[in-house]
C-alpha positions as CSV (number, residue, x, y, z in Angstrom):
1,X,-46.1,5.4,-31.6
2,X,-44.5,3.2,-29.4
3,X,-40.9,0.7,-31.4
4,X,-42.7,-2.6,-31.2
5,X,-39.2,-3.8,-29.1
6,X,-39.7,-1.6,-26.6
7,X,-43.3,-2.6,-26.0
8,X,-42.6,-6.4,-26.0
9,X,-40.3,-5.5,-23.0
10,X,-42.7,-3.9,-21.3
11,X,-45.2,-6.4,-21.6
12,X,-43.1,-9.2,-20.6
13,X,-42.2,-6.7,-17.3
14,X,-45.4,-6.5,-16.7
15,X,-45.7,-10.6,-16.9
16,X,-42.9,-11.0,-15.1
17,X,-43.2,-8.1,-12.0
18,X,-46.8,-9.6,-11.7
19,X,-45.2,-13.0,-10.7
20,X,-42.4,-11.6,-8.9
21,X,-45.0,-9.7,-6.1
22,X,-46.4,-13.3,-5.1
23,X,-42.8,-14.9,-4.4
24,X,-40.7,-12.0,-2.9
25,X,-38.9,-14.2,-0.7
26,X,-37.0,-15.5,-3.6
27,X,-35.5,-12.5,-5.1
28,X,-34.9,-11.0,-1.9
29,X,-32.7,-14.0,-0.7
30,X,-31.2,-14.2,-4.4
31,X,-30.3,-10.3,-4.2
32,X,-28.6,-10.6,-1.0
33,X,-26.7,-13.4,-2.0
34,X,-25.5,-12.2,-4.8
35,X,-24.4,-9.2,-2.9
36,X,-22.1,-11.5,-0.6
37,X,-20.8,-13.6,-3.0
38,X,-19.9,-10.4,-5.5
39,X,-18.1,-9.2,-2.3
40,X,-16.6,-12.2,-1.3
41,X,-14.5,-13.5,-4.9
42,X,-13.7,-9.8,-5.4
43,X,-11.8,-9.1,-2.2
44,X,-10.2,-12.4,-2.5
45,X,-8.0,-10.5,-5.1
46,X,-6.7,-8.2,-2.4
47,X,-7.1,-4.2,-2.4
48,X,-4.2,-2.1,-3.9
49,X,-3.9,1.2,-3.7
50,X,-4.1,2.9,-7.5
51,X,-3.9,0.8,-10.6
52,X,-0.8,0.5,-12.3
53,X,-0.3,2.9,-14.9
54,X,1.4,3.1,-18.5
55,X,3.8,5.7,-19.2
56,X,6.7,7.0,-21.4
57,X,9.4,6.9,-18.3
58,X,10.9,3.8,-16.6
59,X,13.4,4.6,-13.5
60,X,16.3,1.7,-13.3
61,X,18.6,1.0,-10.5
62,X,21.5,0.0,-10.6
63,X,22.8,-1.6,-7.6
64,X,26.9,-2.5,-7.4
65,X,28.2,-4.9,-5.0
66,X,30.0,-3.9,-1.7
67,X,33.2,-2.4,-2.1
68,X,32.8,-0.9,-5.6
69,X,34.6,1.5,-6.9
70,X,33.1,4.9,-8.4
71,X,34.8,3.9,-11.9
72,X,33.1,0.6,-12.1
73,X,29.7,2.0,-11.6
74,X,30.5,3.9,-14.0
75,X,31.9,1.5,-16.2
76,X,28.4,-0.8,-15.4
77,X,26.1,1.9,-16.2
78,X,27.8,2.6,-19.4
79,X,27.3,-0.7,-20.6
80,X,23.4,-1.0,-19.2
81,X,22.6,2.2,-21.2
82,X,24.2,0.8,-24.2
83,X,22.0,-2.0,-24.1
84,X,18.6,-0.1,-23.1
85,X,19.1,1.9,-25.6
86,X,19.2,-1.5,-28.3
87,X,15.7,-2.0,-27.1
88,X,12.9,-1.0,-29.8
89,X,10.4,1.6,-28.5
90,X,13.5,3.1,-26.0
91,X,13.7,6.9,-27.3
92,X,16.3,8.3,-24.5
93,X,18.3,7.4,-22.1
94,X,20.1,9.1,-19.6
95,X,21.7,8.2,-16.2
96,X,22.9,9.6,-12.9
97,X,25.2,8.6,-9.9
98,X,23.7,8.6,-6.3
99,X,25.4,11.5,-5.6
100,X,24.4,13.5,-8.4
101,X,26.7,13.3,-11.3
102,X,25.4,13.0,-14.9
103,X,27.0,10.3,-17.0
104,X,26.6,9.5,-20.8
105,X,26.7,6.5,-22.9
106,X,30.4,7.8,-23.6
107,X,31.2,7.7,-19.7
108,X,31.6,11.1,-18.9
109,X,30.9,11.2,-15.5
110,X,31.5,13.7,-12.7
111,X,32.5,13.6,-9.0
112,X,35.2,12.3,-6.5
113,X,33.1,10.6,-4.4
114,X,32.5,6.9,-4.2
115,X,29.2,5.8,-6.0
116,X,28.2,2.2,-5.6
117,X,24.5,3.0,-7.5
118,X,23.1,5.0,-10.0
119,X,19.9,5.2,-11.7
120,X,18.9,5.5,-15.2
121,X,16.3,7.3,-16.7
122,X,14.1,5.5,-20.1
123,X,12.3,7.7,-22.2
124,X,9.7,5.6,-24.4
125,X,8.8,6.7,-28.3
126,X,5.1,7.8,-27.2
127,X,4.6,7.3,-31.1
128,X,5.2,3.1,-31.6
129,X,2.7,2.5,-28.3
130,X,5.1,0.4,-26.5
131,X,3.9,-1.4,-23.6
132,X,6.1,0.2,-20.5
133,X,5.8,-3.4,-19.2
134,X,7.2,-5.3,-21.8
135,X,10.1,-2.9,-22.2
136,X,10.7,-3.3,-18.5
137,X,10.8,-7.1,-18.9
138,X,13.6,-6.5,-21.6
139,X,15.5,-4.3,-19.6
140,X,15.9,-7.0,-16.6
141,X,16.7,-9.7,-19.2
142,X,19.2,-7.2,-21.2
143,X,21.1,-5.9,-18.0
144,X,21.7,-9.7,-16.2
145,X,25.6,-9.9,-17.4
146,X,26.6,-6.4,-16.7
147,X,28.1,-7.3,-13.3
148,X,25.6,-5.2,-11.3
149,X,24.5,-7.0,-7.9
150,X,21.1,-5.8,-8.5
151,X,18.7,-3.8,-11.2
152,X,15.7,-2.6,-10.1
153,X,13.2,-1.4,-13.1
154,X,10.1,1.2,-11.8
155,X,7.8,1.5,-15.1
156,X,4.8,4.1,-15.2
157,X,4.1,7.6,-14.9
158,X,6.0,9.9,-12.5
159,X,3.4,10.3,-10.5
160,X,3.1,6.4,-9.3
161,X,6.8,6.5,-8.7
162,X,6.2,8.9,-5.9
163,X,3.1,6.8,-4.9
164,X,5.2,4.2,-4.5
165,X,8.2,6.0,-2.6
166,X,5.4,7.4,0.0
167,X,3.1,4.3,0.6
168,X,6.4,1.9,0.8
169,X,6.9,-1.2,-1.3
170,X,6.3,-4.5,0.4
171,X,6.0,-6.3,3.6
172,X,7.5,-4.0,6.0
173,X,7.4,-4.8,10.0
174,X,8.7,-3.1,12.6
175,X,10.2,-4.6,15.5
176,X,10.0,-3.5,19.1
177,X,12.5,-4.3,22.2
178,X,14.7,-2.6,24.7
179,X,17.4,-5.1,24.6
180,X,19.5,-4.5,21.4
181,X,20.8,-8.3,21.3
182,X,17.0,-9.5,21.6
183,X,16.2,-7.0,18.7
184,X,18.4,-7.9,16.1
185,X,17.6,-11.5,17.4
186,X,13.9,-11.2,16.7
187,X,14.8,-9.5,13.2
188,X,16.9,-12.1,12.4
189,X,13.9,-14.8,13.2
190,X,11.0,-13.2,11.3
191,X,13.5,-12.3,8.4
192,X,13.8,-16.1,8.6
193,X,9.8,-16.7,8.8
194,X,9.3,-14.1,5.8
195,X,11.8,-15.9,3.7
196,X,9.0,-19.1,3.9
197,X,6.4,-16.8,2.0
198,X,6.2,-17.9,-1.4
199,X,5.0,-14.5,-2.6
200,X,8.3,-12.8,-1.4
201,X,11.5,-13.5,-3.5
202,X,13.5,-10.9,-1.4
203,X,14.2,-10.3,2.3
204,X,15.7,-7.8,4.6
205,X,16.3,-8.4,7.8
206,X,17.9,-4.8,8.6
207,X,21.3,-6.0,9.9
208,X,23.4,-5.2,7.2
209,X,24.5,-1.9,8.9
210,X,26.2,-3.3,11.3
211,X,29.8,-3.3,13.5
212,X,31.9,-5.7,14.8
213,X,31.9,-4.9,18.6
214,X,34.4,-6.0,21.4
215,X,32.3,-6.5,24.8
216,X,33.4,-6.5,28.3
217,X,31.6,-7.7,31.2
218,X,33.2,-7.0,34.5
219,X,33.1,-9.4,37.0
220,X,32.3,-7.1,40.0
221,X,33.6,-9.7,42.8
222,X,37.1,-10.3,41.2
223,X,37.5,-6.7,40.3
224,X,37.3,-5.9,44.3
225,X,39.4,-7.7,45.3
226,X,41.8,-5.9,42.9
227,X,40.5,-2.8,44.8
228,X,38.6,-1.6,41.0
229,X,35.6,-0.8,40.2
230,X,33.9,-1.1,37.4
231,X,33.8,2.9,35.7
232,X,37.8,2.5,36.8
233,X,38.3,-0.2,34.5
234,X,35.7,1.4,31.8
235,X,38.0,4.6,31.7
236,X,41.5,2.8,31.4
237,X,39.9,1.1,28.7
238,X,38.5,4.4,26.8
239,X,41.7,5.7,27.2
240,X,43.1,3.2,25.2
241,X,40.4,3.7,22.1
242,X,40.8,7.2,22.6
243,X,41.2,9.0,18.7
244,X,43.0,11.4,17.4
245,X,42.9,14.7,20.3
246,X,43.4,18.5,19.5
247,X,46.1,20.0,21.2
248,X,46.2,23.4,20.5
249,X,46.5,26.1,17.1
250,X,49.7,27.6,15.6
251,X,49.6,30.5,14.1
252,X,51.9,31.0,11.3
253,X,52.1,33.5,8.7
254,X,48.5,35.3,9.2
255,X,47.3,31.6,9.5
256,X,46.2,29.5,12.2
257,X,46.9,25.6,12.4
258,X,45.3,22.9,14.1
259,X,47.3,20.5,15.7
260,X,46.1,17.0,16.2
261,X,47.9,14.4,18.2
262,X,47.5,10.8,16.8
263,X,48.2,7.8,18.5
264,X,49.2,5.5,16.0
265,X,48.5,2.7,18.7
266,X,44.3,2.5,18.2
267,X,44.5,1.2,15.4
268,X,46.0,-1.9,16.0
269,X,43.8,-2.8,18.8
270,X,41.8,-5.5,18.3
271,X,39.7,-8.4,20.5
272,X,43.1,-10.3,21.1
273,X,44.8,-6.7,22.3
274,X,41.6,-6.6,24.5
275,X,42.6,-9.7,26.0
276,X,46.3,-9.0,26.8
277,X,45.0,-5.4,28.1
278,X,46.7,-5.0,31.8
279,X,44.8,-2.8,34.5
280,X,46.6,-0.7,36.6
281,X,45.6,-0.7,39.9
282,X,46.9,-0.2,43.6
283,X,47.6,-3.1,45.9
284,X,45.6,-2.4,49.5
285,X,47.9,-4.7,51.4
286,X,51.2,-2.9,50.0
287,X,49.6,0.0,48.4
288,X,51.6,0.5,45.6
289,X,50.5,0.1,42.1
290,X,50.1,-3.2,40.0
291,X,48.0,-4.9,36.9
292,X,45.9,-7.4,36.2
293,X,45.2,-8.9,32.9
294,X,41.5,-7.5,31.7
295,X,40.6,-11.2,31.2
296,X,41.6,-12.4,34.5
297,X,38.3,-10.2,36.0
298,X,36.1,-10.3,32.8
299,X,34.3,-12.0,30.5
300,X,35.8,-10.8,26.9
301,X,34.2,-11.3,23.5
302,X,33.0,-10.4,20.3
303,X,29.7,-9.6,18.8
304,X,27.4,-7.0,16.5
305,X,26.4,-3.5,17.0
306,X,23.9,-1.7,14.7
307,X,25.3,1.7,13.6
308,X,21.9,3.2,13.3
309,X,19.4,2.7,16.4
310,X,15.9,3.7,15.5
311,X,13.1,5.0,17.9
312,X,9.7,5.7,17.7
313,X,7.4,6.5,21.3
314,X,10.9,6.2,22.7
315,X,11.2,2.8,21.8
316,X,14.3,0.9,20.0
317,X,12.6,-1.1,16.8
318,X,14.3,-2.4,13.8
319,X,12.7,-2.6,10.1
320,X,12.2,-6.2,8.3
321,X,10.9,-5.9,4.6
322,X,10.0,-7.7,1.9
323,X,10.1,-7.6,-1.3
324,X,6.8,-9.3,-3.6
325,X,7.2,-11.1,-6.6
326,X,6.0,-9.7,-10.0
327,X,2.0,-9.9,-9.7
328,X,1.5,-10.2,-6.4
329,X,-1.1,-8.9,-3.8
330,X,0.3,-6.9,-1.1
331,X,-2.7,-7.1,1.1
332,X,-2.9,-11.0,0.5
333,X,1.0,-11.0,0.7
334,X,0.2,-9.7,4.0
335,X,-2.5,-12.0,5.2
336,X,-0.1,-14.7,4.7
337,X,3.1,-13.0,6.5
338,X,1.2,-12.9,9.4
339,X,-0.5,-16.3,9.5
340,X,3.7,-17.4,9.3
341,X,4.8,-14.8,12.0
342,X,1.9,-16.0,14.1
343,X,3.4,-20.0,14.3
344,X,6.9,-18.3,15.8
345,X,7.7,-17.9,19.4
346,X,8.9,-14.4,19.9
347,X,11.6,-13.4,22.3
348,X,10.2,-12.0,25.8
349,X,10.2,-8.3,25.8
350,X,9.4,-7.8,21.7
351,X,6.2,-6.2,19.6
352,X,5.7,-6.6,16.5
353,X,3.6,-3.8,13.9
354,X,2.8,-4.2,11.0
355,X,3.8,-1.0,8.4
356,X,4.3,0.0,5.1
357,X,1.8,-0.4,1.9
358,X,-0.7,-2.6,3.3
359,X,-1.3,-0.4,6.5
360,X,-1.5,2.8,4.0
361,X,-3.6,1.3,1.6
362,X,-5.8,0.0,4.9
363,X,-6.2,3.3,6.4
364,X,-7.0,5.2,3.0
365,X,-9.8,2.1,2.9
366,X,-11.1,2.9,6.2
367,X,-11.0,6.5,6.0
368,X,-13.3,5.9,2.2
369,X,-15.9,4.0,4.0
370,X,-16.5,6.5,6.7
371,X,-17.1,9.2,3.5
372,X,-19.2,6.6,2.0
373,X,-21.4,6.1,5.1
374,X,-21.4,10.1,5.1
375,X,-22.7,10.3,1.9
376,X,-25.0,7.6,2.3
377,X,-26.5,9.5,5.5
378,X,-26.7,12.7,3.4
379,X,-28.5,11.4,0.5
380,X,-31.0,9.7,3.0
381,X,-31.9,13.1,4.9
382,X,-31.8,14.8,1.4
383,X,-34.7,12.8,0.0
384,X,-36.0,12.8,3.6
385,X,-37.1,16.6,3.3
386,X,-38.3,16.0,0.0
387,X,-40.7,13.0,0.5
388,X,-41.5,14.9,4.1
389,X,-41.7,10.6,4.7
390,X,-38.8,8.4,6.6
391,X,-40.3,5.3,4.5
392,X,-40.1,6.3,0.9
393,X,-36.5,7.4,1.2
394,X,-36.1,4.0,3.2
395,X,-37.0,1.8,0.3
396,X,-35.3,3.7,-2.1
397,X,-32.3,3.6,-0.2
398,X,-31.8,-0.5,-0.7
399,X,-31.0,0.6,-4.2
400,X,-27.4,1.6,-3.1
401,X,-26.7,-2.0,-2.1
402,X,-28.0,-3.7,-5.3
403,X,-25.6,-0.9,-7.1
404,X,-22.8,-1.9,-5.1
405,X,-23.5,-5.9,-6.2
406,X,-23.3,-4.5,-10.0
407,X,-19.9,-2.5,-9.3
408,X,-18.3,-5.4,-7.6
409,X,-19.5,-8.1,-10.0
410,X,-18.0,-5.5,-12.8
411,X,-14.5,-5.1,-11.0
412,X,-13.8,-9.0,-10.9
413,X,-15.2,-9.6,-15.0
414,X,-12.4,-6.5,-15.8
415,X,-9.8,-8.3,-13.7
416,X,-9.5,-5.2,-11.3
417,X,-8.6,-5.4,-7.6
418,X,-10.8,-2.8,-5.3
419,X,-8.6,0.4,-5.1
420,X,-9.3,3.9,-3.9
421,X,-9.9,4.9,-7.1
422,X,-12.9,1.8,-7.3
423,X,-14.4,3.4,-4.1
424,X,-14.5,6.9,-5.0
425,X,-16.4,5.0,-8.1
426,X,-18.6,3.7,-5.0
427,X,-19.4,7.0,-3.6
428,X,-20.2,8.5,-7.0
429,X,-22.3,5.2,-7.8
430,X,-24.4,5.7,-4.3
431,X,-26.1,9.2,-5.9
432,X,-26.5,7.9,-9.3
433,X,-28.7,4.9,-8.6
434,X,-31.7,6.2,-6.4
435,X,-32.6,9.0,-9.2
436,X,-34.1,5.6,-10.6
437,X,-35.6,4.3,-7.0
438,X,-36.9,7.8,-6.3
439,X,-38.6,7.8,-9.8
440,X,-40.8,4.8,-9.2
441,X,-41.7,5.3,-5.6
442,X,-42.8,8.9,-6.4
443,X,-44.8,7.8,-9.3
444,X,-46.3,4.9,-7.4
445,X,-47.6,7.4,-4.2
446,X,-48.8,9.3,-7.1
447,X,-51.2,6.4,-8.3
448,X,-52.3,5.6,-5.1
449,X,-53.4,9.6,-4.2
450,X,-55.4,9.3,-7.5
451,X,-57.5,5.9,-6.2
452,X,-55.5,3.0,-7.8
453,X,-54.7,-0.2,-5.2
454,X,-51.5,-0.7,-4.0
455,X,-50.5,-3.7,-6.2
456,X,-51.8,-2.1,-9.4
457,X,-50.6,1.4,-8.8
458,X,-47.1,-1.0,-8.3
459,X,-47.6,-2.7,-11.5
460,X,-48.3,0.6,-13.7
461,X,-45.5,2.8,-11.7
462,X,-43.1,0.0,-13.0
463,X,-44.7,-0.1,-16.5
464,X,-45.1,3.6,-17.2
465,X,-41.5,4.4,-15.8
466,X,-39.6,1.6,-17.3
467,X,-38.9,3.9,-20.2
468,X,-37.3,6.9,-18.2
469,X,-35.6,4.8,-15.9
470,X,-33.9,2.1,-18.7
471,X,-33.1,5.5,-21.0
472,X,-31.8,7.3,-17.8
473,X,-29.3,4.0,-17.0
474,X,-28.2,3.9,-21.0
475,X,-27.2,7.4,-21.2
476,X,-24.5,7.4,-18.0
477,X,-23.4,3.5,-19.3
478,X,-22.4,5.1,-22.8
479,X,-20.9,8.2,-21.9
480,X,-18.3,6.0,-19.5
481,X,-18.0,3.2,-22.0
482,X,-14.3,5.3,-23.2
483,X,-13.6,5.8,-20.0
484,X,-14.4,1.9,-19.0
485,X,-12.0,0.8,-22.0
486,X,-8.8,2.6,-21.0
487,X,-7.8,4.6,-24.1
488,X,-4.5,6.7,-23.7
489,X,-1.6,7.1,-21.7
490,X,-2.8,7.3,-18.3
491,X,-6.1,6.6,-18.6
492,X,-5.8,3.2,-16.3
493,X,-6.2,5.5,-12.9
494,X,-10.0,6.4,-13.7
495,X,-10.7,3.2,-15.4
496,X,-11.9,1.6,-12.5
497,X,-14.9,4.3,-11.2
498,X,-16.0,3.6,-14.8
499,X,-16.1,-0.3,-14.2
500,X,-17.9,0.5,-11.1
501,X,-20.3,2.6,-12.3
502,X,-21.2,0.7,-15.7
503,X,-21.9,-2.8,-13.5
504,X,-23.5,-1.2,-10.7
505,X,-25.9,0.6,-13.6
506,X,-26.6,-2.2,-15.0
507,X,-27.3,-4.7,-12.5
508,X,-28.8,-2.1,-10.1
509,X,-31.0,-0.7,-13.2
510,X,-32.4,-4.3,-14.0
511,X,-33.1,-5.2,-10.0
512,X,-35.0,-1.7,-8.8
513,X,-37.3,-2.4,-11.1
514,X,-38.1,-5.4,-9.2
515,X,-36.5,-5.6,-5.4
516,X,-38.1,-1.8,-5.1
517,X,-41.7,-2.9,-5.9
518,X,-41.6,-5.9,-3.7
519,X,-40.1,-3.5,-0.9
520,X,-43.0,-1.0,-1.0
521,X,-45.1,-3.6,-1.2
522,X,-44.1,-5.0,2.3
523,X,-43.4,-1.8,4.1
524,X,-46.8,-0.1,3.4
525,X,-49.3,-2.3,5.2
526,X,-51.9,0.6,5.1
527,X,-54.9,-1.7,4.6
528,X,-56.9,0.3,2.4
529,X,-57.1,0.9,-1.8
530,X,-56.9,4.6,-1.3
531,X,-54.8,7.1,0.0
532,X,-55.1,10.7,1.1
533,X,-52.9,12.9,-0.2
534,X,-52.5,14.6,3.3
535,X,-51.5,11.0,4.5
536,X,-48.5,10.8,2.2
537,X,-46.4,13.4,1.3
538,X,-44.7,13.0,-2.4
539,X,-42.0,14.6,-4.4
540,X,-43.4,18.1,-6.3
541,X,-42.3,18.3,-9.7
């Protein structure tokens, strides 16, 4: 005997299906518009690349300023460890210089060579269920009067630390030009633009490792008539910024000595020196030898060389980053950098690429949707040689999009951004959802073989099956309902395939049982009540 609920449901489907076959245009449109809109207000969130994950370790940097000595760092980091370890749910600390060294809260560090960072490791009691994020927050307010330039605080799991070092954090864009002055020009001008985007509290235009330079530019006519050239000039010159030259090795008591020769003289040169350089040259008219003041027959001055000259597809390009503020998007971040870049001029000569997170997180994107086409394809053929049909697999198949409505519609009530993690959620979701397609078509071809009309054998299929199909749905939605809430440490990363696949079950559960009878009800136009069974082929149990 049938629970009374259940067969009030099934007699208001029956109502309600009945209804639904005379007005298909209207859940048709409604379905497809729902699909959009689910699309649309979820990736206006942005994509990211993995959710962010709790865990019982938080990295800190601890940045010096310039000129730092290895004893303050260590004095700083003494003090920030005393006062991570005042925080309540901090279980260990520990800390290390950039060139290796341990240190304690007692200051025992190692190592001669100058440190101006160090980073600090946080264990958290796994036992009080301290949120890694609100013990991060402490830490930054804790460490502000420590006299550290910067601290940088990296909560989560191991795992998404090393996510983060290999996707990049931030705006990154890469600059392009021949011309070194034009480069650091064009960094220094989209450094400006990216310092106009709200989202970005922090920029770097890459020309911090740089050197003072002295140029020279030879005026070729006025060096002539001084009978020079200008590699003559070049090499008197390099001859006075010549360094320190090996002579030749003594060998003294079983051991050999290098001697150096140092010129004491290089390094007092300077842009002035420069200046009041003399050239040596020959007079043609009396031919004997006389000078010339280097700024009588050039131009002299000062300006910036980079230390570091980078090259990719043996071209010179310089790295500008940004830094987001807490919460924000990078791929909307993005959006917005290049709607600002796109108002500025560029110098002639310099490209502009776009790197970093955004393009990884992209490319992982792209590369996800060609699986999911490839699995679409296969589950199409599959049932394809089963139905020996191209039509019955063709209805069935607008299930997938009706799922993907559901999962999308899920992801933005949870608050979650699309991340690879929400597509492979996708894929999984595109071979769950036709099992309940395939089960009403099936039974509907069955009907129809056995003499029943098409509408009717449509009307019973959906009746008879909504059982199966509705017990089916509930089992998979319970079994992911843990997984869907996000209990223990690190169970945020699959969180989001079980989002996905709960709304897509239940939205795409609800419509099949409707958008899949008014499908076969359009696409079989076989005027006729009856059907041979050699005229359609079926699924054998």
């Amino acid at each position: 005997m049938e629970i009374k609920f259940f067969e009030n449901i099934k007699e208001k489907y029956v109502t309600f299906i009945t209804k639904v076959l005379d007005k298909k245009a209207y859940v048709l449109i409604g379905s497809v518009v729902l699909l959009i809109l689910s699309f649309g207000i979820t990736v206006s969130r942005g994509f990211i690349f993995m959710p962010e994950m709790e865990g019982t370790e938080i990295s800190v940097n601890i940045n010096m300023p310039k000129g730092s000595t290895t004893e303050e760092t260590m004095q700083t980091t003494d003090a920030a460890i005393a006062k991570v370890k005042g925080i309540k749910g901090v279980k260990t600390v520990a800390a290390m210089l950039d060139n290796g060294s341990m240190t304690t809260a007692m200051g025992s560090m190692g190592g001669s060579s100058k440190a101006t960072s160090s980073v600090m490791y946080v264990i958290l009691d796994e036992k009080g269920h301290y949120s890694s994020k609100d013990i991060s927050d402490k830490i930054i307010k804790n460490t502000k009067d420590i006299g550290a330039e910067e601290v940088v605080v990296n909560s989560g799991s191991s795992m998404m630390s090393g996510m983060d070092t290999l996707l990049g954090n931030g705006v990154e864009l890469e600059i392009y030009c021949d011309d070194n002055d034009t480069l650091q020009k064009a960094a220094r001008l989209v450094s400006n633009e990216l310092k106009k985007v709200k989202a970005i509290e922090k920029v770097d235009d890459g020309l911090d490792d740089t050197t003072t330079q002295i140029n020279v530019v030879v005026n070729k006519k006025k060096a002539i008539k001084c009978n020079l050239t200008v590699a003559q000039i070049y090499q008197q010159i390099a001859g006075e910024l010549r360094g320190d030259v090996e002579s030749t090795t003594l060998g003294m008591d079983g051991e050999n000595y290098q001697v150096t020769i140092s010129d004491a003289k290089k390094d007092k040169i300077d842009l002035n020196y420069i200046k009041r350089y003399n050239v040596a040259y020959t007079d043609k008219s009396t031919n004997k030898s006389s000078t010339v003041p280097l700024n009588k027959i050039a131009k002299i001055g000062s300006g910036v060389s980079l230390n570091n000259i980078s090259r990719q597809s043996q071209k010179k390009y310089m790295t500008v980053t940004g830094k987001l503020k807490e919460g924000e998007n990078i791929t909307l971040v993005t959006d917005d950098v290049k709607k600002q870049i796109s108002k500025v001029k560029l110098p002639k000569g310099v490209d502009i690429e776009y790197a970093g997170e955004n393009e990884n997180i992209m490319d992982s994107m792209f590369d996800l949707l060609k699986m999911l086409a490839l699995s679409v394809i296969i589950i199409y053929l599959i049932m394809v040689a089963q139905f020996q049909s191209l039509l019955s697999p063709f209805i069935i198949m607008f299930t997938i999009p009706l799922a993907f409505t559901g999962g999308l519609i899920g992801l933005f009530v949870a608050g979650k951004e699309i991340s690879v993690i929400s597509m492979i959620g996708f894929i999984m979701l595109s071979g769950i959802i036709v099992n309940n397609g395939i089960v009403l078509v099936d039974y509907i071809n069955r009907l129809r073989i056995d003499g029943m009309d098409k509408r009717s054998a449509i009307i019973k299929a959906g009746e008879t099956r909504l059982r199966p199909i509705l017990m089916t749905a509930l089992t998979t939605i319970l079994g992911l309902v843990m997984m869907a809430i996000g209990v223990g440490t690190g169970a945020e990363i699959v969180q989001p395939i079980a989002i996905v696949c709960i709304g897509g079950l239940i939205y795409a559960t609800v419509m099949t049982l409707f958008v899949v009878p008014i499908l076969y009800d359009i696409f079989n136009k076989k005027d006729m009540n009856v059907i041979k069974a050699e005229d359609l082929e079926i699924i054998e149990d």
